[in-house]
N, C-alpha and C positions, 0 to 999 in steps of 0.2 A: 745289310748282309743277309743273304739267303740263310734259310737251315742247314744246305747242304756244306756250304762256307764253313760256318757256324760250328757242327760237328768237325770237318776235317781238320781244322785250328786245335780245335780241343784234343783230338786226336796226334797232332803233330807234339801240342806241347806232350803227351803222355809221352812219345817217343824220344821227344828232347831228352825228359827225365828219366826215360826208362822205367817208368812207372806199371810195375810188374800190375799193381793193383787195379788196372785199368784193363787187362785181359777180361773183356766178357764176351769173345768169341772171335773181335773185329782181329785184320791185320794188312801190316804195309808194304809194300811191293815199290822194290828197286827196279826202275826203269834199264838202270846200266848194268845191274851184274844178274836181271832175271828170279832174282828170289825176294819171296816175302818173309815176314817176322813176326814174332809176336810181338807188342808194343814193350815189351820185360825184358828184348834182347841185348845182351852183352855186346853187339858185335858190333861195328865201326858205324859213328854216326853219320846215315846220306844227306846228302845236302837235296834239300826241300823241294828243289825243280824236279828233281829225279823222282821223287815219291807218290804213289798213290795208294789209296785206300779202300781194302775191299773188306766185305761184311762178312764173311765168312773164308776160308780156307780153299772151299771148293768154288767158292767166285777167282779166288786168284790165282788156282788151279783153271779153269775155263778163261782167263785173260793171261793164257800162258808161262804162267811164273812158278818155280820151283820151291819146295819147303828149302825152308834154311835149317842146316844138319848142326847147328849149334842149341837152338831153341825149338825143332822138331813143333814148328806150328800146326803140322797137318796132322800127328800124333795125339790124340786127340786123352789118351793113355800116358801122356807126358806131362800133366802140370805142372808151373814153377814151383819146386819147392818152396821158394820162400814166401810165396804168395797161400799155398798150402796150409804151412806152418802159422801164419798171422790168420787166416781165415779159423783154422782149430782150435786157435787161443781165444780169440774174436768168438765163437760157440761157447767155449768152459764158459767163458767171464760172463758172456749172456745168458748161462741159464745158471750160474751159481747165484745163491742166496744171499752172498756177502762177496767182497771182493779178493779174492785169491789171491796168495802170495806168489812172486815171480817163481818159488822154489817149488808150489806145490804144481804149479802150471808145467813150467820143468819137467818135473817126473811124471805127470799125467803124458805129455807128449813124446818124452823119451830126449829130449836136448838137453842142455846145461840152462844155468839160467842168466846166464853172461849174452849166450848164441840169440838164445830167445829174446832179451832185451836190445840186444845190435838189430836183430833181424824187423823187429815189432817196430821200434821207431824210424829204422831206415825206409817201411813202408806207410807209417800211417803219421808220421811226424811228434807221437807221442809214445810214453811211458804205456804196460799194460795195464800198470795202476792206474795212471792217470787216465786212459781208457772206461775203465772200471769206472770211477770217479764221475767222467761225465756222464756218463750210461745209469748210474744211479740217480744224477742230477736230475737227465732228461723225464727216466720215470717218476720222478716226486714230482716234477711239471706238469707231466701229463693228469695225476692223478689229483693234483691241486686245481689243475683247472676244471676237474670234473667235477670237481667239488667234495671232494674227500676230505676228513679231516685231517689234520696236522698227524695225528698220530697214528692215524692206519696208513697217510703215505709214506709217511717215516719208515714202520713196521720193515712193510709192503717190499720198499727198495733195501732193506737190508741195514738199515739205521737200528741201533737197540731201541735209540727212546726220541723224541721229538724234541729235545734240548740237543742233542748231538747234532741232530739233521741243520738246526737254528747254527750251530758254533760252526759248520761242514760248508751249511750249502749258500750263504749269504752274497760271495761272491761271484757263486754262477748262477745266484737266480736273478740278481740284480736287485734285493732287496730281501727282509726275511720271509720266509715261505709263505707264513700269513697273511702276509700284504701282497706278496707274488698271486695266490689266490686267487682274493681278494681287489683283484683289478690293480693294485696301489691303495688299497684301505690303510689308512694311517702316514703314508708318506706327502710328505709337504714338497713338493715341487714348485720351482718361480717358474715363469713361460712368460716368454715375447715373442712378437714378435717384428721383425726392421725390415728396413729396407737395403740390398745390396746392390754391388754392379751386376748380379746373376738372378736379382728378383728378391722378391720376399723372403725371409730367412726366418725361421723359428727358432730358438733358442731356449734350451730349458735345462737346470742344474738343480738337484739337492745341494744338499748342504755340503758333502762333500767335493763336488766340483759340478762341471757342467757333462751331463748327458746326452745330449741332443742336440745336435745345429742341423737341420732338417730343410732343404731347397723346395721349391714348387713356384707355379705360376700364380695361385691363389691365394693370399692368405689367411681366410676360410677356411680352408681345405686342408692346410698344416695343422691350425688345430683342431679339426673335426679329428682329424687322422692321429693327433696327438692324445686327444680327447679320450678319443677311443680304445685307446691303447691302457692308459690308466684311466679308467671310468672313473673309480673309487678313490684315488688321489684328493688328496686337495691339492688345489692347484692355483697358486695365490700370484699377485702382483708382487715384481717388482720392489728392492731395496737399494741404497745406495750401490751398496757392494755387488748386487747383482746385477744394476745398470754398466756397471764397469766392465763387468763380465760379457754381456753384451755388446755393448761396443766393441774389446776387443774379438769377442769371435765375428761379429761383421768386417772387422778390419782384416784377421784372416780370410775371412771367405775374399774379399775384396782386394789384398794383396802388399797391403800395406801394414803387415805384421805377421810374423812368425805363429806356430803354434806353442812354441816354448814355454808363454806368460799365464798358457791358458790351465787353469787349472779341471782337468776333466775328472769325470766318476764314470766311465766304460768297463763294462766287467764282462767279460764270456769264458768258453771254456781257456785252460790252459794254454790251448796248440792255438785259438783266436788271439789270445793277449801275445804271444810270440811273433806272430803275424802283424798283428797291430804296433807293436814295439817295432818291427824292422821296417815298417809301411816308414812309422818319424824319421826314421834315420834315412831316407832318400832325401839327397838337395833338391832345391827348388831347382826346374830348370832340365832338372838327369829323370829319366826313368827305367823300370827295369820291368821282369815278364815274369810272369808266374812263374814261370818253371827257376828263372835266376834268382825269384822271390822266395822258393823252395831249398834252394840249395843253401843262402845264405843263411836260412833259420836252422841248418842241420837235417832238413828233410827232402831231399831231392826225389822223393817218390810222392810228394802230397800236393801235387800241383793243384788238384781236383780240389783237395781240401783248404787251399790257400785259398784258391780262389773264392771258394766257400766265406771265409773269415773276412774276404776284403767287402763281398756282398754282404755280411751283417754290421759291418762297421754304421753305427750313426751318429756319429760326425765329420760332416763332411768338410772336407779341406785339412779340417787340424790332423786329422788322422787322413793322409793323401793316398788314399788308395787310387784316385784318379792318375796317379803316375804311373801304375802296372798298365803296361800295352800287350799285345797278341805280338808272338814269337817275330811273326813280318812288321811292326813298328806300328802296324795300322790298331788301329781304336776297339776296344770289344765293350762289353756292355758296362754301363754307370748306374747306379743305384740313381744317382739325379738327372741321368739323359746326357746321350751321348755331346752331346750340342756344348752342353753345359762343360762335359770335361775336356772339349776342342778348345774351347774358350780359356783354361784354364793352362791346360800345357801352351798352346800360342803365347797369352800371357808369361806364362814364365820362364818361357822358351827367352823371352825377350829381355825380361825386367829380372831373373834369376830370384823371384818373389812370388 
């Protein structure tokens, strides 16, 4: 699929969902009633033949088309409110020292904090804490991988002490900050890797379950690329129990077993684990589209960010992200190649496995 493909898909699901938070200037234009939108508009959904997509206002002003008097696209003095209102919380929260409570966010913007909380996850699919939350995450990442200590990242992101950060942040850093760091320093990881009907398959679990089921043509190149990832790990062979485990995740990737059995250790933020949760709950067989993938988790404005979650997913098949398709049925991109997730829906189109 070309880029220009590519864009307008993304742009179409924006307008499936109405996804105010997608306004960064672009807007769509009805063939049949002569007026364009903002992608935020309230007003009755066109059916996809009819629509085209222009980059600015005054493009679809010069290809004939009228502002829509509901959403005042050419109004340039008319921002969505609500998209407003999330972007000024989205400001507080990123330059406050600590994470702000919904109430004091509240009265700094002038809303309730009932309004503010409907408003915040109806656009970005999470809490403004649990915003907060990640956004502190991501800087104690950042700053660990720079090499800072445990206790000025800590400081830094608004933790008191470097034992808070340890009890807080384990489950989105994917391990404690130290070994996050630290490549994997002190984490024992098993790693294999098999062979499937889809090629080589890597496979790698701590002790809590399995992390990683990882596709490629080479199997060099999974663990280099594995390798890499946790430098500092140790990274050992194989045990009874983890041979099991292996098999069955080749059996999932292959077709011939559910993800059920499989015991995983996948951690990211909040709004990704909600994603990933509703990703299981599609049957083999069915699939659905980001924007219906959006709606179901409670967030029908985070199409953007769903899709986000299904691309960090790594493991592939047990967590089936290869079931979300583009709003027209047709195939958009795979973390393991498109190829790969054809093969996959056909299969299960088939065998409902």
């Amino acid at each position: 699929m070309d880029d220009v493909s590519t864009q307008d898909e993304r742009r179409w699901e924006a307008v499936v969902a109405r996804d105010a938070t997608a306004d960064t200037g672009w807007v769509y234009a009805v063939r049949t009633t002569g007026v364009y939108c903002r992608p935020g508009c309230s007003s009755r959904r066109p059916r996809r033949g009819n629509v085209e997509f222009h980059d600015s206002p005054a493009e679809a002003e010069g290809a004939g088309f009228r502002a829509c008097l509901r959403c005042r696209p050419g109004d340039a003095g008319a921002p969505d409110p609500a998209a407003e209102l999330v972007a000024g919380a989205c400001r507080l929260i990123e330059r406050s020292e600590r994470v702000p409570t919904l109430a004091e966010l509240g009265a700094e913007l002038g809303v309730s904090p009932y309004h503010l909380q409907r408003t915040f996850r109806a656009a970005t699919g999470v809490s403004p804490r649990a915003y907060a939350e990640q956004l502190r995450a991501r800087r104690v990442a950042d700053r660990l991988e720079q090499g800072a200590p445990v206790s000025d990242a800590a400081y830094e992101a608004g933790y008191g002490t470097a034992a808070r950060l340890a009890a807080d942040s384990s489950g989105r850093l994917g391990m404690v900050p130290s070994r996050f760091r630290a490549g994997g320093a002190g984490e024992r990881i098993r790693v294999a890797v098999a062979d499937s009907s889809l090629g080589p398959v890597l496979v790698a679990a701590t002790d809590r379950g399995v992390c990683a089921i990882d596709l490629g043509d080479d199997p060099d190149e999974l663990l280099g690329r594995f390798q890499q990832r946790f430098h500092a790990a140790e990274l050992v062979a194989g045990d009874t129990g983890f041979d099991r485990s292996v098999a069955l995740a080749v059996a999932v990737v292959d077709g011939t077993s559910t993800g059920d059995r499989l015991d995983l250790d996948i951690r990211g933020t909040a709004f990704q684990e909600r994603v990933w949760q509703a990703l299981r709950a599609i049957p083999a067989g069915s699939t659905t589209t980001y924007a219906e993938l959006a709606a179901a988790i409670g967030a029908p404005s985070s199409v953007r960010a769903v899709a986000g979650a299904c691309a960090a997913n790594t493991v592939a098949v047990a967590v089936p992200c290869h079931r979300v398709v583009r709003t027209d049925g047709g195939l958009s991109g795979y973390r393991w190649g498109v190829e790969r997730k054809r093969a996959l829906l056909e299969r299960e189109a088939v065998t409902g496995a």
